[in-house]
C-alpha positions, 0 to 999 in steps of 0.5 A: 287462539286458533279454532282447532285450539278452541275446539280442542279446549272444548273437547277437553272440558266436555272429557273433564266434566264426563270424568267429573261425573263418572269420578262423583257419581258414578255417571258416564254422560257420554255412554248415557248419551250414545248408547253405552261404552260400547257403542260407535258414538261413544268410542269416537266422542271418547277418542275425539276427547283424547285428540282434543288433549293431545292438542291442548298439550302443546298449548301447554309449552307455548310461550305467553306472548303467543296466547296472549296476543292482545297487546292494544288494550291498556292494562287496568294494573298500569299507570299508562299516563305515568302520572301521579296519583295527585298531580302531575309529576314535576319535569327534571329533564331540563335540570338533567340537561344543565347537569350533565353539561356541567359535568362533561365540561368540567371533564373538557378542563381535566384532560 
């Protein structure tokens, strides 16, 4: 996530938190502070909070991989040694190769 996202997400939730109050106690934190709804200070935390959700709505439509990009990390939900829980697993490869050397020959003798 680039720092203009990041600001932009804190904006937001210093907008959500201010709008969190105004809506349960009836307490706007950004006017107290800046003196006001009036007042310069508030009219540019407000519209900076405004820009800051214009910009986390096009975080919105990012695809996953785009905001995830940590990809070195193994998850903790996968088995990354595909192993099994009790042991190892058994190696059927070799089987397979026999297998398959037997069926393309006696495919060799039908045509």
């Amino acid at each position: 996530m680039s720092m203009l996202s990041r600001i932009a997400l804190a904006l937001v939730i210093i907008g959500a938190l201010n709008w969190g109050l105004i809506g349960l106690f009836q307490f706007d934190l950004v006017a107290t502070l800046f003196g006001g709804q009036d007042s310069f200070l508030s009219r540019v935390v407000y519209g900076l909070v405004g820009i800051g959700g214009l910009i986390c709505l096009g975080l919105l439509f990012k695809p996953n991989e785009e905001i995830d990009t940590v990809t070195d990390r193994p998850s903790r939900f996968s088995n990354s040694n595909l192993r099994t829980e009790f042991g190892e697993e058994p190696d059927f490869t070799k089987e397979q190769d026999v297998k398959s050397k037997k069926t393309n020959r006696g495919m060799d003798h039908v045509d």
